[in-house]
PDB file of N, CA, C, O and CB in Angstrom:
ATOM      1  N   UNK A   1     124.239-145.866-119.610  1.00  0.00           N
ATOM      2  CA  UNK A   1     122.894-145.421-119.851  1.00  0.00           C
ATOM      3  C   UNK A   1     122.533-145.798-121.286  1.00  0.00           C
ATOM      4  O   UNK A   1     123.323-145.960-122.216  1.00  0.00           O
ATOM      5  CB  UNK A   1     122.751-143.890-119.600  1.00  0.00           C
ATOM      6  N   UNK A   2     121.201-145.910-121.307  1.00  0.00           N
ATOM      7  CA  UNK A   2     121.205-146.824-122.879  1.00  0.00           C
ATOM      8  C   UNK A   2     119.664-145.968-123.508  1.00  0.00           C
ATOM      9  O   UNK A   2     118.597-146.286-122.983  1.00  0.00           O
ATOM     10  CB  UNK A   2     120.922-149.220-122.614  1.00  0.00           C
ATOM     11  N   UNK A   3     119.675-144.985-124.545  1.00  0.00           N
ATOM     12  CA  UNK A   3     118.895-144.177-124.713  1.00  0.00           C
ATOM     13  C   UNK A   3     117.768-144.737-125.675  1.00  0.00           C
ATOM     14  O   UNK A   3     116.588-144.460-125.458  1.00  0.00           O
ATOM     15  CB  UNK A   3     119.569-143.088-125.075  1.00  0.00           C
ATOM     16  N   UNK A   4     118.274-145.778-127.076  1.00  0.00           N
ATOM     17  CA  UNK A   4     117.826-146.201-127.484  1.00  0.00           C
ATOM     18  C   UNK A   4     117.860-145.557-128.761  1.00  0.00           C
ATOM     19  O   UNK A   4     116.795-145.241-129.292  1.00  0.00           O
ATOM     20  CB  UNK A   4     117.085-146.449-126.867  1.00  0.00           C
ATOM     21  N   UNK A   5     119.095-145.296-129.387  1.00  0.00           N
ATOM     22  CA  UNK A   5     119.563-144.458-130.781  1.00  0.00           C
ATOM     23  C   UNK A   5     120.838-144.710-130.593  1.00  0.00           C
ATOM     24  O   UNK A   5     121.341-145.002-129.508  1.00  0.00           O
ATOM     25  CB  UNK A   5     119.252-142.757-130.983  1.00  0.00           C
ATOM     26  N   UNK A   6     121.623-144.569-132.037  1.00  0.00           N
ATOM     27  CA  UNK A   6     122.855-144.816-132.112  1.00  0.00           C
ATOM     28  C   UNK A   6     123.410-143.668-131.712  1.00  0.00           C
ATOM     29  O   UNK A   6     122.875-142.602-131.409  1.00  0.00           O
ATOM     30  CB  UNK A   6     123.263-145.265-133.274  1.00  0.00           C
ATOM     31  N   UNK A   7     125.301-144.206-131.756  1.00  0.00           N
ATOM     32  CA  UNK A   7     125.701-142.963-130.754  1.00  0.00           C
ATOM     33  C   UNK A   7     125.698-142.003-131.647  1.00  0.00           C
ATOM     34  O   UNK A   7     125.611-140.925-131.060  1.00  0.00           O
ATOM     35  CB  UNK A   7     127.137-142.983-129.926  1.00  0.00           C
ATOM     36  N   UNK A   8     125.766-141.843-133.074  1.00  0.00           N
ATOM     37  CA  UNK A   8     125.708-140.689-134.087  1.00  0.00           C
ATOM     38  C   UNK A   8     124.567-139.935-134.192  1.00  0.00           C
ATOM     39  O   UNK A   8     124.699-138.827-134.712  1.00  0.00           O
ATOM     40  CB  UNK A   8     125.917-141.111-135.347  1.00  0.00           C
ATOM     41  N   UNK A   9     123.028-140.411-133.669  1.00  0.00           N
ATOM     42  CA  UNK A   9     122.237-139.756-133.249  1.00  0.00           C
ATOM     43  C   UNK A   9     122.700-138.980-132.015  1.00  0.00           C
ATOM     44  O   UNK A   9     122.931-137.777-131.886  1.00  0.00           O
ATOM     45  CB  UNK A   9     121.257-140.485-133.143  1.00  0.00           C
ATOM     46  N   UNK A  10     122.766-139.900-131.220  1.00  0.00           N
ATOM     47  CA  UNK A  10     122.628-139.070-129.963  1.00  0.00           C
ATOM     48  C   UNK A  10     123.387-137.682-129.938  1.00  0.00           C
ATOM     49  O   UNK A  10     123.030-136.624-129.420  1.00  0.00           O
ATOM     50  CB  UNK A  10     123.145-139.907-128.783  1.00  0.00           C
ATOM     51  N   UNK A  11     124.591-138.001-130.682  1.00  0.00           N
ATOM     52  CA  UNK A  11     125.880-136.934-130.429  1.00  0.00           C
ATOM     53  C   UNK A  11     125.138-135.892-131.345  1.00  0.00           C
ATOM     54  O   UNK A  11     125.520-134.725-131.255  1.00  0.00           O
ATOM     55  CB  UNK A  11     127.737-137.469-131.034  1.00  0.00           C
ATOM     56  N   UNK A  12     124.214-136.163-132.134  1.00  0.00           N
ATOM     57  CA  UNK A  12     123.657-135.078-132.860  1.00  0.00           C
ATOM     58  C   UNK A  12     122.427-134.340-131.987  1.00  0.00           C
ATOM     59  O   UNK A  12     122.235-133.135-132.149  1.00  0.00           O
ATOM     60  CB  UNK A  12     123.142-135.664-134.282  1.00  0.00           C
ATOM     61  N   UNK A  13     121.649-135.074-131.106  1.00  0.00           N
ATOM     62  CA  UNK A  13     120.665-134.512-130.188  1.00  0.00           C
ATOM     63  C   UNK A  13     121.833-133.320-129.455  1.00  0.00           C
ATOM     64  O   UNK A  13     121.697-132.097-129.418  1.00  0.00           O
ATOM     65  CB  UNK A  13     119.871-135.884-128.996  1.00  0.00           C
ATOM     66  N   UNK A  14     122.805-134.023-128.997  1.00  0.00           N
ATOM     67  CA  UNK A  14     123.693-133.576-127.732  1.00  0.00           C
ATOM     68  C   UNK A  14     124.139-132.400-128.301  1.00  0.00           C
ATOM     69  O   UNK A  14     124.277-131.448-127.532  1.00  0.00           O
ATOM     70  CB  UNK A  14     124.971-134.582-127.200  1.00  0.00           C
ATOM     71  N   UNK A  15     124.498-132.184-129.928  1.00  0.00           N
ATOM     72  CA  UNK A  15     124.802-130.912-130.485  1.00  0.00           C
ATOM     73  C   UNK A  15     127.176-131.164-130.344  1.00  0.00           C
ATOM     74  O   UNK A  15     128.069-130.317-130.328  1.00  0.00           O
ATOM     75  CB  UNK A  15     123.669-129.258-129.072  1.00  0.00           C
ATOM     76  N   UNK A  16     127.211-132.669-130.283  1.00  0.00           N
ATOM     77  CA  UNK A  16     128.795-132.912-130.127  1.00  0.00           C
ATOM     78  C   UNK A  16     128.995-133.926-131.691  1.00  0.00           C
ATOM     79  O   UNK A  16     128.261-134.451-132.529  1.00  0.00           O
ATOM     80  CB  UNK A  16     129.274-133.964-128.285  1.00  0.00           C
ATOM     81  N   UNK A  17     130.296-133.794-131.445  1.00  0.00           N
ATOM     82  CA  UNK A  17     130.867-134.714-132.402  1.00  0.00           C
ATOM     83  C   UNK A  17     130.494-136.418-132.244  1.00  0.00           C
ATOM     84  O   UNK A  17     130.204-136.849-131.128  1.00  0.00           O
ATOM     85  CB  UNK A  17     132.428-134.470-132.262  1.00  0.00           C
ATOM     86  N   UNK A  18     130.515-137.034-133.047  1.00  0.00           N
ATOM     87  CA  UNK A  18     130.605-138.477-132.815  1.00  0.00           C
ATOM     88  C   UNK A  18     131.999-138.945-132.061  1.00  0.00           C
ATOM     89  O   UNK A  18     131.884-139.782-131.167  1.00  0.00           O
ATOM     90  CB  UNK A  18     130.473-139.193-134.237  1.00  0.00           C
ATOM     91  N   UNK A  19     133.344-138.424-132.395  1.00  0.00           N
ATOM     92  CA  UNK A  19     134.182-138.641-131.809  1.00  0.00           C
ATOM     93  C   UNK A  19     134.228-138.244-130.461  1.00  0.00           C
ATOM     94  O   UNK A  19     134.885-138.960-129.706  1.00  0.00           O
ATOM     95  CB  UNK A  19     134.939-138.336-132.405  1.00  0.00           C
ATOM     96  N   UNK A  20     133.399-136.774-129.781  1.00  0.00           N
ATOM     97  CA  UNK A  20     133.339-136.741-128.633  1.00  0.00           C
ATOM     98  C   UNK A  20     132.613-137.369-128.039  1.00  0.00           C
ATOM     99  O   UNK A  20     132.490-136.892-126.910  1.00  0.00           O
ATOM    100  CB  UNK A  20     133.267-135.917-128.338  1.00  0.00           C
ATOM    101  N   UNK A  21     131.811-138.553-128.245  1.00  0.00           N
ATOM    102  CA  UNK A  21     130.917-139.350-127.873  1.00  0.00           C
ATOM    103  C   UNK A  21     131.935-140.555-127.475  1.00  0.00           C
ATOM    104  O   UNK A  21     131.922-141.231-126.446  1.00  0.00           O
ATOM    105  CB  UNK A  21     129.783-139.580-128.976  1.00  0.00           C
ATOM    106  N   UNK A  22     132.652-140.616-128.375  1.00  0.00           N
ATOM    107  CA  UNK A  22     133.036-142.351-128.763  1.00  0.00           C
ATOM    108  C   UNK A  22     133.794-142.063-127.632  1.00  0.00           C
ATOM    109  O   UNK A  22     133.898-143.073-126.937  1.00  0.00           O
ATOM    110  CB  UNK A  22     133.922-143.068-130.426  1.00  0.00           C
ATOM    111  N   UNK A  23     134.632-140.649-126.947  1.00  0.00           N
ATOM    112  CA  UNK A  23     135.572-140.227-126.410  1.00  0.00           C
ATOM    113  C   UNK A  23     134.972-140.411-124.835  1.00  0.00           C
ATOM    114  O   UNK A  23     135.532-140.970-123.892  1.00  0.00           O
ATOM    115  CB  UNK A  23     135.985-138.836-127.004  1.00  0.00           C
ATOM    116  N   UNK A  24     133.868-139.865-124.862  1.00  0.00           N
ATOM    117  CA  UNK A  24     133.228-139.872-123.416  1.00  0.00           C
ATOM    118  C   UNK A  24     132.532-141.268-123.283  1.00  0.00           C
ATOM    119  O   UNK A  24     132.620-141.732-122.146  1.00  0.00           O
ATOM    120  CB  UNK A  24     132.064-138.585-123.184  1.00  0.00           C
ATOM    121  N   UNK A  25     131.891-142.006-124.147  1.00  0.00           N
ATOM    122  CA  UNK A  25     131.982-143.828-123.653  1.00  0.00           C
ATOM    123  C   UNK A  25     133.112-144.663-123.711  1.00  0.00           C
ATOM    124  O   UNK A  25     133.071-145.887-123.590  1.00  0.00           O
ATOM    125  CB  UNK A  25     131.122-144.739-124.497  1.00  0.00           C
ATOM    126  N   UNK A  26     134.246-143.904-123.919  1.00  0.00           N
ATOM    127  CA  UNK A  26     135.305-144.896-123.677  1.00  0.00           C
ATOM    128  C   UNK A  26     136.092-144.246-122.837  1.00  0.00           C
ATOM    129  O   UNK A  26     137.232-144.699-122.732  1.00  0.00           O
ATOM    130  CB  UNK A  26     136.059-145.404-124.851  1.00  0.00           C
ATOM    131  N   UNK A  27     135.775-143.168-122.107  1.00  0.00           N
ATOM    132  CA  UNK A  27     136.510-143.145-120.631  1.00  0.00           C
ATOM    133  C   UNK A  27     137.645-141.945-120.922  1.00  0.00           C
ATOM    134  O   UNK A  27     137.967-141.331-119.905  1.00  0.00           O
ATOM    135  CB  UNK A  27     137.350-144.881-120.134  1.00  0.00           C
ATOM    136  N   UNK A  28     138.133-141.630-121.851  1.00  0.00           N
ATOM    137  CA  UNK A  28     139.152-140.785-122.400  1.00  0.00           C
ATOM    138  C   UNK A  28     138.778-139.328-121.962  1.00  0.00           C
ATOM    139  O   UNK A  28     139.650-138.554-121.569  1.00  0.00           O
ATOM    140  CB  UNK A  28     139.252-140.953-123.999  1.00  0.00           C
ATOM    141  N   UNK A  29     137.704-139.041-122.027  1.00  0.00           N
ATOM    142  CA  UNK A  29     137.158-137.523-121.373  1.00  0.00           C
ATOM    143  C   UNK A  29     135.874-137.559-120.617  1.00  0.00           C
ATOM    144  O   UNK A  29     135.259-138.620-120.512  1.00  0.00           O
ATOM    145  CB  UNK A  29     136.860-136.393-122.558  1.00  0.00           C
ATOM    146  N   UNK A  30     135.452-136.484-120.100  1.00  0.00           N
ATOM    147  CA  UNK A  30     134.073-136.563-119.331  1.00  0.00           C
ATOM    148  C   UNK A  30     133.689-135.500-120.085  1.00  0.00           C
ATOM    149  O   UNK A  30     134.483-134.703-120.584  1.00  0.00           O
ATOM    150  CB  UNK A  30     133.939-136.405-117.614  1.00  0.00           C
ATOM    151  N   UNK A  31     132.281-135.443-120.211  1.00  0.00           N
ATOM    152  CA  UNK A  31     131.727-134.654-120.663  1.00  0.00           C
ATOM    153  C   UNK A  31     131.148-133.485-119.360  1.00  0.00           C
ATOM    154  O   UNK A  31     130.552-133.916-118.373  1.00  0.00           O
ATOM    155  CB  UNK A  31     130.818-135.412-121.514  1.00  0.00           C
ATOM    156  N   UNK A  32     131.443-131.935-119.559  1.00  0.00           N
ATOM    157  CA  UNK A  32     131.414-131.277-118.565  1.00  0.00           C
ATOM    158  C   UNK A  32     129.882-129.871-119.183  1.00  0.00           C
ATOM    159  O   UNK A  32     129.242-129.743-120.227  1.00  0.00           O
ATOM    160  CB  UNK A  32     133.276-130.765-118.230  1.00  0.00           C
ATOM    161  N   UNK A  33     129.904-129.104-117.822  1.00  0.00           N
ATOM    162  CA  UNK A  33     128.571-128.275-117.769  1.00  0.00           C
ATOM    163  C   UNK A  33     127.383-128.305-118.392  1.00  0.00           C
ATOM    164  O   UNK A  33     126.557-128.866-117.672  1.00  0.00           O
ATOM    165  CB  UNK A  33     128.757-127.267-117.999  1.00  0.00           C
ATOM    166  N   UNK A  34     126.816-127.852-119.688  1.00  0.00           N
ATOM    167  CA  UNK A  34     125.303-128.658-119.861  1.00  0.00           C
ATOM    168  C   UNK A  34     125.546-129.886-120.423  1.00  0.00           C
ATOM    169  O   UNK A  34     124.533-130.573-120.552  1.00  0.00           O
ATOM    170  CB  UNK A  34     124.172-127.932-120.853  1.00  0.00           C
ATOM    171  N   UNK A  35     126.609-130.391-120.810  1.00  0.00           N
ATOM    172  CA  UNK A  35     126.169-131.511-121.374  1.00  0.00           C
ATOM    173  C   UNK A  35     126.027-132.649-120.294  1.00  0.00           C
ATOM    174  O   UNK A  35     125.322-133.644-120.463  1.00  0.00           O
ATOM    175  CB  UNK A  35     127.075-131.855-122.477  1.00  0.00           C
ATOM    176  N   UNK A  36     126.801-132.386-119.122  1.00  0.00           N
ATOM    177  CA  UNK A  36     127.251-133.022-118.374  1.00  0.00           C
ATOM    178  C   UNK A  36     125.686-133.413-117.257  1.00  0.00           C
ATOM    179  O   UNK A  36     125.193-134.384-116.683  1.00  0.00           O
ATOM    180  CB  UNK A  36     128.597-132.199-117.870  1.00  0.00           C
ATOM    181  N   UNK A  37     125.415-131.985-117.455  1.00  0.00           N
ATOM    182  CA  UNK A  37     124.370-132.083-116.429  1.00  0.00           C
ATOM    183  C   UNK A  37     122.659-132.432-117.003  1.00  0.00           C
ATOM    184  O   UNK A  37     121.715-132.511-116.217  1.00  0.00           O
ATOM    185  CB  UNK A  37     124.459-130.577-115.652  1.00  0.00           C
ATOM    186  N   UNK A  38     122.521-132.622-118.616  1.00  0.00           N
ATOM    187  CA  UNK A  38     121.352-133.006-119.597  1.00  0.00           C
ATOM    188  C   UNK A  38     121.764-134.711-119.051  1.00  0.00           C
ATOM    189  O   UNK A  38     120.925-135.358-118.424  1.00  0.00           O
ATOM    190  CB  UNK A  38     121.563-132.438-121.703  1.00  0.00           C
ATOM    191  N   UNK A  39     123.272-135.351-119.416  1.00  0.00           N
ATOM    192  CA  UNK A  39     123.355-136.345-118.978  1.00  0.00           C
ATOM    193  C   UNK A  39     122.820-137.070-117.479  1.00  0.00           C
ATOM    194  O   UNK A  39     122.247-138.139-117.267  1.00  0.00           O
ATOM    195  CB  UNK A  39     124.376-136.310-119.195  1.00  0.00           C
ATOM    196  N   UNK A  40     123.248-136.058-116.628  1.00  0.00           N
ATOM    197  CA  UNK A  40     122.937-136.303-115.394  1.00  0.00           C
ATOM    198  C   UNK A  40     121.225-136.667-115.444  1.00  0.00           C
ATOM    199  O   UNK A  40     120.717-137.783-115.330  1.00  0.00           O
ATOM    200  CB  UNK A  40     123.417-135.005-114.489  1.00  0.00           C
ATOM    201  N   UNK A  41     120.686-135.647-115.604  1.00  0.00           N
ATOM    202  CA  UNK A  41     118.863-135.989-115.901  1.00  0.00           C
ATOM    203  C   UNK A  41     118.760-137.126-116.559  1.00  0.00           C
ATOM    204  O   UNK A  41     118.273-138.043-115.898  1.00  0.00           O
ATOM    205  CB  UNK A  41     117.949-134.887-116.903  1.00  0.00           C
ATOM    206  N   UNK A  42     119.149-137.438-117.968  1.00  0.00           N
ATOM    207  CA  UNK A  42     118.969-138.738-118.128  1.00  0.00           C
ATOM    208  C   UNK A  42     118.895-140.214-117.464  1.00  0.00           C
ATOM    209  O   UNK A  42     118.080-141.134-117.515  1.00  0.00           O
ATOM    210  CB  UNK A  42     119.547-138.756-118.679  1.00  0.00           C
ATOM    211  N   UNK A  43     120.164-139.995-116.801  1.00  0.00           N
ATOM    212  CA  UNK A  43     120.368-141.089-116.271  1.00  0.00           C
ATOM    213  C   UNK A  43     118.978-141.230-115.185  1.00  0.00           C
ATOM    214  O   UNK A  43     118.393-142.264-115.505  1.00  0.00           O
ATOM    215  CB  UNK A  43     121.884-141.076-115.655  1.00  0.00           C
ATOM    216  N   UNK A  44     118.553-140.823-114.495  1.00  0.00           N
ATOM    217  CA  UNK A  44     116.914-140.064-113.745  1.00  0.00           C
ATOM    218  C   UNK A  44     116.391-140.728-114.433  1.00  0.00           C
ATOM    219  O   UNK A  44     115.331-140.970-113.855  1.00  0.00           O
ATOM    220  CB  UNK A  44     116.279-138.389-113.812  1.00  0.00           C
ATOM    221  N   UNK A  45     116.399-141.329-115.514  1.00  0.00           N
ATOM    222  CA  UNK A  45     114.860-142.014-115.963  1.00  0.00           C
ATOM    223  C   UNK A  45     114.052-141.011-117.216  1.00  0.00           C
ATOM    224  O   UNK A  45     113.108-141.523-117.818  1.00  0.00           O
ATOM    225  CB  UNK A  45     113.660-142.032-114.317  1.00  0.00           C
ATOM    226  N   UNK A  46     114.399-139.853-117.491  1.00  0.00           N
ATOM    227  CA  UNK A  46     113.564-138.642-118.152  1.00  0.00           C
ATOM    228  C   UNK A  46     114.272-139.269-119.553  1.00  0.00           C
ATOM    229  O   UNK A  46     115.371-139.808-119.682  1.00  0.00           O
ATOM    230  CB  UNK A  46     113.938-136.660-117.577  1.00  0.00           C
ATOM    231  N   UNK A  47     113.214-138.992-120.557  1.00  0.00           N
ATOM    232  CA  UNK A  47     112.791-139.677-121.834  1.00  0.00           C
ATOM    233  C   UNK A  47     113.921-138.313-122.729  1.00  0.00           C
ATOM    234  O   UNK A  47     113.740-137.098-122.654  1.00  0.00           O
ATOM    235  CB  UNK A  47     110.566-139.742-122.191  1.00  0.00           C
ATOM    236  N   UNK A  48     114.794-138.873-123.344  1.00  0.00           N
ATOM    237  CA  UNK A  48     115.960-138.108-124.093  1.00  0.00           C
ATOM    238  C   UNK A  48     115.501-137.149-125.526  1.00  0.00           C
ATOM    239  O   UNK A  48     115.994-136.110-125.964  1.00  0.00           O
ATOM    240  CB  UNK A  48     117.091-139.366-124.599  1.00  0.00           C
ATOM    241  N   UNK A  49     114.439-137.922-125.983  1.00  0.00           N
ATOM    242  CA  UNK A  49     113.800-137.169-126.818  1.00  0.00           C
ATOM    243  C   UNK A  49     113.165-136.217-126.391  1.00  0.00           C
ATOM    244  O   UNK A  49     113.604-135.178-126.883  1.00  0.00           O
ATOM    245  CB  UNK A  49     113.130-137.724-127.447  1.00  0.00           C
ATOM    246  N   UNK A  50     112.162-136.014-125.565  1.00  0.00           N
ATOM    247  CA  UNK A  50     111.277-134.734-125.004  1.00  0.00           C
ATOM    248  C   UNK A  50     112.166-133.743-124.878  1.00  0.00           C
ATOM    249  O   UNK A  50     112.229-132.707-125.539  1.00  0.00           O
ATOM    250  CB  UNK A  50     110.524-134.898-123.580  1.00  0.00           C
ATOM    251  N   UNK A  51     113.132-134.255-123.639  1.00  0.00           N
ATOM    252  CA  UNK A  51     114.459-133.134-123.169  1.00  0.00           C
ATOM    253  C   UNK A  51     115.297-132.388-124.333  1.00  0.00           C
ATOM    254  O   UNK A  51     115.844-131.289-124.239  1.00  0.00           O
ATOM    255  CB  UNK A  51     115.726-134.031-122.303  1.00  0.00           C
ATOM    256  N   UNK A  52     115.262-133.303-125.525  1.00  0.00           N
ATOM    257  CA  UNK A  52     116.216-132.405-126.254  1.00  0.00           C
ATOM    258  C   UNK A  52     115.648-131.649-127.911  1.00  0.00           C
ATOM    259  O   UNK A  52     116.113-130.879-128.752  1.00  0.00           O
ATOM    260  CB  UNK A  52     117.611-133.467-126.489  1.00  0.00           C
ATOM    261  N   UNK A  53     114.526-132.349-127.716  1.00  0.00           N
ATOM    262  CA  UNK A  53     113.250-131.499-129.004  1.00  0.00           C
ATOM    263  C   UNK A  53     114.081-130.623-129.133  1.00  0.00           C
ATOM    264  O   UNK A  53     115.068-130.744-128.407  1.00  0.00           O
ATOM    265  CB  UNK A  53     111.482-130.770-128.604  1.00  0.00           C
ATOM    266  N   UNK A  54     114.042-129.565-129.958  1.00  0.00           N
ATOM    267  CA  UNK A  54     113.971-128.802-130.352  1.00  0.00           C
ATOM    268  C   UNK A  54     112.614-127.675-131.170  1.00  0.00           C
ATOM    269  O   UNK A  54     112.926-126.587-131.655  1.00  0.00           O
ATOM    270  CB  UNK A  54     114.768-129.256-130.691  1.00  0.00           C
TER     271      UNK A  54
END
């Protein structure tokens, strides 16, 4: 999925580490319950910024 921010943003929208990022695009862990399932919506097409405003 390709959001259109680096992964040190994103992992900062997501409220995770950069290493748990680097960890869950390289296959080493899955990312599980909300994060798992904010991901899931994404992938849907829904715009990553709106969803994760604050």
């Amino acid at each position: 999925m390709k959001v259109g921010m680096t992964q040190s943003v994103f992992a900062t929208y997501m409220e995770v580490s950069k290493k748990t990022m680097e960890a869950w695009k390289g296959g080493r862990t899955h990312p599980t319950g909300p994060a798992c399932r904010l991901l899931h919506i994404l992938a849907l097409g829904e715009d990553v910024e709106y969803i994760v405003a604050k």
